[in-house]
Structure formats: structure tokens, C-alpha cells
PDB file of the backbone (N, CA, C, O) and the ligand in Angstrom, with CONECT records:
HET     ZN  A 101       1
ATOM      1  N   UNK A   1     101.284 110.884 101.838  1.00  0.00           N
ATOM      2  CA  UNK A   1     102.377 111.863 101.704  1.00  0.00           C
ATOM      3  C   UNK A   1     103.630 111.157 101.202  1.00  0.00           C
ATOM      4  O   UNK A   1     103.827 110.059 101.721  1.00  0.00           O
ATOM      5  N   UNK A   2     104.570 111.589 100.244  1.00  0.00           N
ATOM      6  CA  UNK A   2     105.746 111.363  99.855  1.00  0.00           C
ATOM      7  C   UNK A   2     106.692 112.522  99.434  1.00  0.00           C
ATOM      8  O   UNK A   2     106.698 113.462  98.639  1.00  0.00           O
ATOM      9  N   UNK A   3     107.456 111.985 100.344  1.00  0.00           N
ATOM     10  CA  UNK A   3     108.571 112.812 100.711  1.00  0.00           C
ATOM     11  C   UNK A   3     109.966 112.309  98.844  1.00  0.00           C
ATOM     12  O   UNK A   3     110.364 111.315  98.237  1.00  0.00           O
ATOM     13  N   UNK A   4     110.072 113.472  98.810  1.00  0.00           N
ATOM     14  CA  UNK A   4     111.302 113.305  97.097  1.00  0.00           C
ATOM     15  C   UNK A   4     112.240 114.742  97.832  1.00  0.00           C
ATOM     16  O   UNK A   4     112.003 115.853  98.306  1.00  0.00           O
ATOM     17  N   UNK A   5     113.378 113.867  97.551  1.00  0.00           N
ATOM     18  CA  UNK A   5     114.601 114.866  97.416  1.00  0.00           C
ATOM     19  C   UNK A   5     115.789 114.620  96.240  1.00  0.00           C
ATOM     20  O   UNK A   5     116.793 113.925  96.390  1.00  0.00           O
ATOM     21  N   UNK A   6     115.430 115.332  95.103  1.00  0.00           N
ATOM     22  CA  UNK A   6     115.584 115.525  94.109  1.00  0.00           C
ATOM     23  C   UNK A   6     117.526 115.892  94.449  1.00  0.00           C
ATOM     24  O   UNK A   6     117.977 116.755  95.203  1.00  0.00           O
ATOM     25  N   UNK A   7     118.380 114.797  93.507  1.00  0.00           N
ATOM     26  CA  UNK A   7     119.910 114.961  93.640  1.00  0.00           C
ATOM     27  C   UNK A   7     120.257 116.398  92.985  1.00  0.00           C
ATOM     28  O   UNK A   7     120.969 117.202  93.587  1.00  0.00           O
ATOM     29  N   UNK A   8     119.851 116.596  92.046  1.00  0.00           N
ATOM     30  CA  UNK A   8     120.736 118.413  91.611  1.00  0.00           C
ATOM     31  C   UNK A   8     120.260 118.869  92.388  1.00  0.00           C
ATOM     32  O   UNK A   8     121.085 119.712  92.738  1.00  0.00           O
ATOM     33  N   UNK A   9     119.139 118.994  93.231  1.00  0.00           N
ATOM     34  CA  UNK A   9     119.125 120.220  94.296  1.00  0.00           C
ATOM     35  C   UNK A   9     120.089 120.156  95.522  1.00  0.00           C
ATOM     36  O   UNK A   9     119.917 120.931  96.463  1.00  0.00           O
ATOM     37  N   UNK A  10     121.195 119.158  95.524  1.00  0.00           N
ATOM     38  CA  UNK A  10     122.268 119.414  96.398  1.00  0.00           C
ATOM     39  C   UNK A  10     123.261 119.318  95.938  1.00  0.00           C
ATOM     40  O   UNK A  10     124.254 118.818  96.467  1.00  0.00           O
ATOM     41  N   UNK A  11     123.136 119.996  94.363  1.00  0.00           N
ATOM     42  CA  UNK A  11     124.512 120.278  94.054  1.00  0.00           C
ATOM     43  C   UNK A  11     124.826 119.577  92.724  1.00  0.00           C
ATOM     44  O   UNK A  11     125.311 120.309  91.861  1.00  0.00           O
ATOM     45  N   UNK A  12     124.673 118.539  92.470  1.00  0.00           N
ATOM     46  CA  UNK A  12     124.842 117.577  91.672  1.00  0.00           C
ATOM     47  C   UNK A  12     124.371 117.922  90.208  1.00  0.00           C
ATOM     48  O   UNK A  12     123.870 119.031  90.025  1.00  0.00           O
ATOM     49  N   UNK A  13     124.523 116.861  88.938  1.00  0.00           N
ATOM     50  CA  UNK A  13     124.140 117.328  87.810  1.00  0.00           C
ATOM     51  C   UNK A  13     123.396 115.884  87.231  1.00  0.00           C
ATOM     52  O   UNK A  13     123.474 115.366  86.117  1.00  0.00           O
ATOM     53  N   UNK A  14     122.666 115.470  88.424  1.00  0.00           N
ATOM     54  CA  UNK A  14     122.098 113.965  88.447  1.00  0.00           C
ATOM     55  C   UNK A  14     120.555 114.271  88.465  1.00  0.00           C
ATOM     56  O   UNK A  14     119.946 115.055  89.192  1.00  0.00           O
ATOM     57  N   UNK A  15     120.120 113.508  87.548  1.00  0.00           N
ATOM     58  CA  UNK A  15     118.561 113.170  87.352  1.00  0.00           C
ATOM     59  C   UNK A  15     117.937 112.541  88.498  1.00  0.00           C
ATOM     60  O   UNK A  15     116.726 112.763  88.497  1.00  0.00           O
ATOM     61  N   UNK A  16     118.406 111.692  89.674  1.00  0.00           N
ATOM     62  CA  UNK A  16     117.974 111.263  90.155  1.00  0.00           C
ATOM     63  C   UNK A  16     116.821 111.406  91.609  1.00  0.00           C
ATOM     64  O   UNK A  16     117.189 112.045  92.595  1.00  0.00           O
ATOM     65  N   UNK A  17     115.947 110.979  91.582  1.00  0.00           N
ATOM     66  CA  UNK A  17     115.035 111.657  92.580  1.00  0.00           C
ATOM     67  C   UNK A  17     114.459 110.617  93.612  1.00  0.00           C
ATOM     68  O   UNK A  17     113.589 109.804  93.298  1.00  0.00           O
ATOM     69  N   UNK A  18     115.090 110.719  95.044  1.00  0.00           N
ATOM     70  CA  UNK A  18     114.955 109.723  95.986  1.00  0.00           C
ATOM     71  C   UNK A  18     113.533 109.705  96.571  1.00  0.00           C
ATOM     72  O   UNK A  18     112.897 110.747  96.409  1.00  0.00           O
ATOM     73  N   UNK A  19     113.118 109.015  97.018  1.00  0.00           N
ATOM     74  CA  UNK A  19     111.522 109.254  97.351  1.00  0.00           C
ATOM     75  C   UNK A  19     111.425 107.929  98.724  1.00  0.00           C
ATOM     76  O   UNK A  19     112.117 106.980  99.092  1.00  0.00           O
ATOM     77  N   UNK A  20     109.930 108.685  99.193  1.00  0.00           N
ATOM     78  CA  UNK A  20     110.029 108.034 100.178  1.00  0.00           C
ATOM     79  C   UNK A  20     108.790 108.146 101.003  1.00  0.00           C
ATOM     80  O   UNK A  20     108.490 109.334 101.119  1.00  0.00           O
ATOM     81  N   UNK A  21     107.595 107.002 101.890  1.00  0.00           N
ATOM     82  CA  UNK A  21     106.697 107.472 102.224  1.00  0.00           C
ATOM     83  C   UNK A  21     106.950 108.200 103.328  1.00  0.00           C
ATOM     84  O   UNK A  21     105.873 108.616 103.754  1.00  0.00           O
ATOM     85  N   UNK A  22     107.935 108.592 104.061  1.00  0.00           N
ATOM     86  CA  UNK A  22     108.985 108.639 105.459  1.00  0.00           C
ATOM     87  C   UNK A  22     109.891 109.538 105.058  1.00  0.00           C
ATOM     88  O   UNK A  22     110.292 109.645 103.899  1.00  0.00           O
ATOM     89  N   UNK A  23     110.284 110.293 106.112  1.00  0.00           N
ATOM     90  CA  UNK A  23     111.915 111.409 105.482  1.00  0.00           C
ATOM     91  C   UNK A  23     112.581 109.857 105.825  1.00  0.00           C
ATOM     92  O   UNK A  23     112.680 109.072 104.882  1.00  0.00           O
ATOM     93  N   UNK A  24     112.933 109.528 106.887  1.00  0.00           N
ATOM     94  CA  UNK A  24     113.622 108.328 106.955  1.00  0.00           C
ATOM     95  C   UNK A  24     113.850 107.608 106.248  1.00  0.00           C
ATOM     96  O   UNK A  24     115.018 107.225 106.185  1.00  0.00           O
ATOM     97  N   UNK A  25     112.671 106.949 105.189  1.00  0.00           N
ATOM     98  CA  UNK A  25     112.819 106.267 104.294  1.00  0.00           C
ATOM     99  C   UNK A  25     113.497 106.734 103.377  1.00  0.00           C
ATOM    100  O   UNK A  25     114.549 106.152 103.111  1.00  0.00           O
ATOM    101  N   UNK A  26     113.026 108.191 102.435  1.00  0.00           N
ATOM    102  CA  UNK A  26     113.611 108.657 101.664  1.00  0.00           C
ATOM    103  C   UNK A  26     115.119 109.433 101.940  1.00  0.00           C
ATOM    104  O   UNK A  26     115.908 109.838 101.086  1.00  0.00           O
ATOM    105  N   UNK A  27     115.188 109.469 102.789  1.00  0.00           N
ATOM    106  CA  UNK A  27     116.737 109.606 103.598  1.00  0.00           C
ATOM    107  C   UNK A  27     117.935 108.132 103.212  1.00  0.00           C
ATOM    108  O   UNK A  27     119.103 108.191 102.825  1.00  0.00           O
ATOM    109  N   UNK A  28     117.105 106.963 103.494  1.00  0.00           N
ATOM    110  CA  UNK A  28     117.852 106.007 103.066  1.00  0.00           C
ATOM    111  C   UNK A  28     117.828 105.813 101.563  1.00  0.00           C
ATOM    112  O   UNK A  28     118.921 105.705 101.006  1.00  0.00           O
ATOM    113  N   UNK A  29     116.772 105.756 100.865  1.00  0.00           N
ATOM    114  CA  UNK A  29     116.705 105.750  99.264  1.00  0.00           C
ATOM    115  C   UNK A  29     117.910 106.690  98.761  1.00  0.00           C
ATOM    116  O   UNK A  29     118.541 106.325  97.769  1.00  0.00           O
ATOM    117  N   UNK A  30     118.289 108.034  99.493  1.00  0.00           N
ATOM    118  CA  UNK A  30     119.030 109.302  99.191  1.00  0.00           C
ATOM    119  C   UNK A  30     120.310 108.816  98.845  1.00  0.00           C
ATOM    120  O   UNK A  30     120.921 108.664  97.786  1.00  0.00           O
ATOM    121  N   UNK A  31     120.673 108.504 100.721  1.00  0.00           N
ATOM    122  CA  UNK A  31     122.077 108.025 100.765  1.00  0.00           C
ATOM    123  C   UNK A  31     122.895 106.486 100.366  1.00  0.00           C
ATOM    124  O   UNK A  31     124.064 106.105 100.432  1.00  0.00           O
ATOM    125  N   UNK A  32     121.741 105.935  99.975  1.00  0.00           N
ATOM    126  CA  UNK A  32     122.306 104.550  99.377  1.00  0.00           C
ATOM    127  C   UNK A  32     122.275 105.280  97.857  1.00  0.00           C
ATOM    128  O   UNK A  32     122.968 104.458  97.258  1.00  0.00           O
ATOM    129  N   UNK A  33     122.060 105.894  97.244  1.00  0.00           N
ATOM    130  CA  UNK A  33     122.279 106.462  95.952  1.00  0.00           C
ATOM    131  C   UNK A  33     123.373 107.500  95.873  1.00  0.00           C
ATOM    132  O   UNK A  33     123.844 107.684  94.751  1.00  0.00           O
ATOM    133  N   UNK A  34     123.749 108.053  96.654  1.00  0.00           N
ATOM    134  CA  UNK A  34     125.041 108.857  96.699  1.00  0.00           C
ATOM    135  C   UNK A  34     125.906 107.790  96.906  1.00  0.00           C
ATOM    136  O   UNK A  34     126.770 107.426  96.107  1.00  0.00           O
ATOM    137  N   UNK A  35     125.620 107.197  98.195  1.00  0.00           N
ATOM    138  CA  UNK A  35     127.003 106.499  98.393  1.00  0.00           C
ATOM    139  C   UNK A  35     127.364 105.689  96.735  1.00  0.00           C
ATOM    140  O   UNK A  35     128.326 106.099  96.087  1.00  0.00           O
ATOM    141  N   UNK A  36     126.487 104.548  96.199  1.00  0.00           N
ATOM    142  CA  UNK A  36     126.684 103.915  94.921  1.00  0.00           C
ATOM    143  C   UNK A  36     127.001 104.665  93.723  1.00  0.00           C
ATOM    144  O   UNK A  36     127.762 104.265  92.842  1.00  0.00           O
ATOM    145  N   UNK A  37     126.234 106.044  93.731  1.00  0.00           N
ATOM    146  CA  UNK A  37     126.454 106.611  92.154  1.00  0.00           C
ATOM    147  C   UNK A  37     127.587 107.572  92.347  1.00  0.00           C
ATOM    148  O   UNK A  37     128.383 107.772  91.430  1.00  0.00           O
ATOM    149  N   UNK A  38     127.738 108.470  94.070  1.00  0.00           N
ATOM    150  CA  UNK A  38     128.409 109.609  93.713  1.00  0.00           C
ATOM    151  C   UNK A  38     129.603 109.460  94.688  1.00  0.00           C
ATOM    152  O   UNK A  38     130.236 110.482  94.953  1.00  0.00           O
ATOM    153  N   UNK A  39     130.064 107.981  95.390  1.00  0.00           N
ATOM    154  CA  UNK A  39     130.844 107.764  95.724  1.00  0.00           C
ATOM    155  C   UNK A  39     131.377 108.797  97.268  1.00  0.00           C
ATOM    156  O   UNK A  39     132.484 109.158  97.667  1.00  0.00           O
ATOM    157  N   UNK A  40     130.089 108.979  97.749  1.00  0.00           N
ATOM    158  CA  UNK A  40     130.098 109.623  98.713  1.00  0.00           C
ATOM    159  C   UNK A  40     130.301 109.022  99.801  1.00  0.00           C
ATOM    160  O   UNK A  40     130.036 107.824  99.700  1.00  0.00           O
ATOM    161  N   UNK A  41     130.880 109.524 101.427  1.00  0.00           N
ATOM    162  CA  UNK A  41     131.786 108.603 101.979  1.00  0.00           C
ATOM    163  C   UNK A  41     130.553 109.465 103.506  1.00  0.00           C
ATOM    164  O   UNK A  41     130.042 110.575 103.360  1.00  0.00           O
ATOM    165  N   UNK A  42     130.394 108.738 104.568  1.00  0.00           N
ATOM    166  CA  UNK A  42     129.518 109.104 105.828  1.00  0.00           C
ATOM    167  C   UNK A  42     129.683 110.564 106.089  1.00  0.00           C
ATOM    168  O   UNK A  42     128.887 111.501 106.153  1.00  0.00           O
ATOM    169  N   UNK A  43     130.861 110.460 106.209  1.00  0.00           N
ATOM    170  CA  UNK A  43     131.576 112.146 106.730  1.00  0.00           C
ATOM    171  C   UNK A  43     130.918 112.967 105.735  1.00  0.00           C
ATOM    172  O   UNK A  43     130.318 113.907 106.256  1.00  0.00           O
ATOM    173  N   UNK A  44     130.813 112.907 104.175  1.00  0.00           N
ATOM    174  CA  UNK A  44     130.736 113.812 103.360  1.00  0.00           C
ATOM    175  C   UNK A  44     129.017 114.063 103.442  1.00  0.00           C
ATOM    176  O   UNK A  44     128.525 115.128 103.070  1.00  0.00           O
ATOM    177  N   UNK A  45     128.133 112.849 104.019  1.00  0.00           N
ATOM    178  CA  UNK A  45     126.837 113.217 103.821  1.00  0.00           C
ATOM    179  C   UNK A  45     126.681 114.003 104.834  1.00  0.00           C
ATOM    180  O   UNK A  45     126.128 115.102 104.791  1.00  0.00           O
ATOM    181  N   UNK A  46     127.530 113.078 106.539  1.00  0.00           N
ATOM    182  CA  UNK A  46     126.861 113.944 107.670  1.00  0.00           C
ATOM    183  C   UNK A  46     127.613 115.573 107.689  1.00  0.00           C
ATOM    184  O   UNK A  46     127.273 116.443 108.492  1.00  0.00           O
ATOM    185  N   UNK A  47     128.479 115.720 106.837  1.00  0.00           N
ATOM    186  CA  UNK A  47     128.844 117.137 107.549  1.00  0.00           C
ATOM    187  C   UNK A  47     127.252 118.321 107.040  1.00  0.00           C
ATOM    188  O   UNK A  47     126.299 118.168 106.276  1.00  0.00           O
ATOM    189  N   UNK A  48     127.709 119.431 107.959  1.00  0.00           N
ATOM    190  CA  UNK A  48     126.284 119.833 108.398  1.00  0.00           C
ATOM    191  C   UNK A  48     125.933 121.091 107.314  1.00  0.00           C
ATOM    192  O   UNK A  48     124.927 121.794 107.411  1.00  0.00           O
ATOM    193  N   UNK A  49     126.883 121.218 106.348  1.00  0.00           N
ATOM    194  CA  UNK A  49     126.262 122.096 104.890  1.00  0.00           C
ATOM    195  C   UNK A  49     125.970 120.979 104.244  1.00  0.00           C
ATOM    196  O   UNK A  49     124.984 121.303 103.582  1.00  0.00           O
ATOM    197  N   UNK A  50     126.215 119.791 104.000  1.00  0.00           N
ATOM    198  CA  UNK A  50     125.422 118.966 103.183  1.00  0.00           C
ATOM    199  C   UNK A  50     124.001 118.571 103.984  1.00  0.00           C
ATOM    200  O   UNK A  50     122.969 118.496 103.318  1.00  0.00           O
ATOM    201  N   UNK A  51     123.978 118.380 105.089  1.00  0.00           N
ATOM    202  CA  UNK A  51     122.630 118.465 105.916  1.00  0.00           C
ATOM    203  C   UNK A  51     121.899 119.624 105.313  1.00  0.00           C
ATOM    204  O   UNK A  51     121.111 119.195 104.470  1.00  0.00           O
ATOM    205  N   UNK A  52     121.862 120.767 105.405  1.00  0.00           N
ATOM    206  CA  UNK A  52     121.545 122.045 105.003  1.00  0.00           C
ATOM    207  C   UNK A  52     121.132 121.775 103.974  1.00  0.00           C
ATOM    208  O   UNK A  52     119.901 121.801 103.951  1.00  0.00           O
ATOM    209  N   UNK A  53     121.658 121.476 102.934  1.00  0.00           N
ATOM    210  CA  UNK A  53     121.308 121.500 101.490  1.00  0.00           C
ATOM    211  C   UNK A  53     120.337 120.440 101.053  1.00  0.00           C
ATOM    212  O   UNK A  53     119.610 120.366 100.062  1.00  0.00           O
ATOM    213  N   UNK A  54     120.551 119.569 102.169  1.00  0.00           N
ATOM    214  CA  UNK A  54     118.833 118.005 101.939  1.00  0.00           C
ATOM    215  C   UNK A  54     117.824 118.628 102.588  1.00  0.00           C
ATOM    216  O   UNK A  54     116.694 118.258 102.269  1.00  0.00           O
ATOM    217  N   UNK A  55     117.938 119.657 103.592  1.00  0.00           N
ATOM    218  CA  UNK A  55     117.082 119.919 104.424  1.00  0.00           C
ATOM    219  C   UNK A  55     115.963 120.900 103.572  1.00  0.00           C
ATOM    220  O   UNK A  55     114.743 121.035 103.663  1.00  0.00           O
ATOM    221  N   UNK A  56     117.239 121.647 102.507  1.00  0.00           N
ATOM    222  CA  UNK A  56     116.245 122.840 101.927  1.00  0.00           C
ATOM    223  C   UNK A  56     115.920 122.264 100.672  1.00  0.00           C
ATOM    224  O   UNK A  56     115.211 122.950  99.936  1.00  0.00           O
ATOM    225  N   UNK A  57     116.277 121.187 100.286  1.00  0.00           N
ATOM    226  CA  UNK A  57     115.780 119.912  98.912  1.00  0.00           C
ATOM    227  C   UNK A  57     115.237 119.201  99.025  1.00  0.00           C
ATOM    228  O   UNK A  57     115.253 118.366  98.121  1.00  0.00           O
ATOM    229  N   UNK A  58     113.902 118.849 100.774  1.00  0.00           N
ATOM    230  CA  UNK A  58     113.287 118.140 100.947  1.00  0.00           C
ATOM    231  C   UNK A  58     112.232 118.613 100.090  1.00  0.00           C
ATOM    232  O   UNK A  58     112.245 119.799  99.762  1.00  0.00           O
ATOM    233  N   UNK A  59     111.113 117.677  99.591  1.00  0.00           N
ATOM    234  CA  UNK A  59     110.003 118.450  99.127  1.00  0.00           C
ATOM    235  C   UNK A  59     109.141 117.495  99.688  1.00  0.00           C
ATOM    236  O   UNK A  59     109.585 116.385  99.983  1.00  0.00           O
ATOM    237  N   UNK A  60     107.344 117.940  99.970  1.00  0.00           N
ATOM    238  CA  UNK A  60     106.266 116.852 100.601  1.00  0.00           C
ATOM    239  C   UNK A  60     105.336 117.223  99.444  1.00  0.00           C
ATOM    240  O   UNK A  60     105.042 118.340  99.017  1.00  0.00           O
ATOM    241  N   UNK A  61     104.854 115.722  98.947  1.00  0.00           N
ATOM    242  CA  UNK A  61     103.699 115.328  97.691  1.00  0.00           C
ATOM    243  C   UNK A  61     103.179 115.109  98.014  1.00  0.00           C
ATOM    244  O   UNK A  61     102.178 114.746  97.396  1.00  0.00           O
TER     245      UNK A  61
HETATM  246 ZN    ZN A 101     122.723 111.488  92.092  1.00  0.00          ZN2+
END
């Protein structure tokens, strides 16, 4: 199983697609790529409509 949460599905206008054999894993692949590309700051990932929006942009392969 691999877990991908694809960046425009939370908003963004980014190609990028985090992956992961783990939500955990791909949770970290996610947010080390926001934080570096989209300059995203803890507060901005944990508040709980951006939760919402990874939650409904998880996908399982
Ligand atoms: Zn991105």
C-alpha cells in the first residue's frame, strides 16, 4: 500500500505528489515539502482546515 497526497489537492498550483508506504511517512514527505517549497510555517499546517483538506487529499495505491 502507498499512501500519495497530491499538493493542488490542498489548494496549491504545485505538481508535487508526496508519497509514502505509511500516512506517517507520507505525512513527513508532505510537510518537509511545504515547509521548503511553500514556505509554510507549523501553525499553518496544524490549523485544523488545513488538516481537513490532507485528510480529504489522502489517496491509498
Ligand atoms: Zn507543493
Amino acid at each position: 500500500m502507498t499512501y500519495t497526497l497530491a499538493c493542488k489537492d490542498t489548494g496549491t498550483d504545485c505538481p508535487y505528489v508526496a508519497r509514502g508506504e505509511t500516512k506517517e511517512e507520507m505525512m513527513e514527505d508532505a510537510v518537509k515539502h511545504v515547509k521548503e517549497t511553500h514556505g509554510y510555517t507549523d501553525e499553518q499546517i496544524n490549523d485544523p482546515k488545513m488538516q481537513e483538506k490532507v485528510k480529504a487529499a489522502i489517496k491509498e495505491e
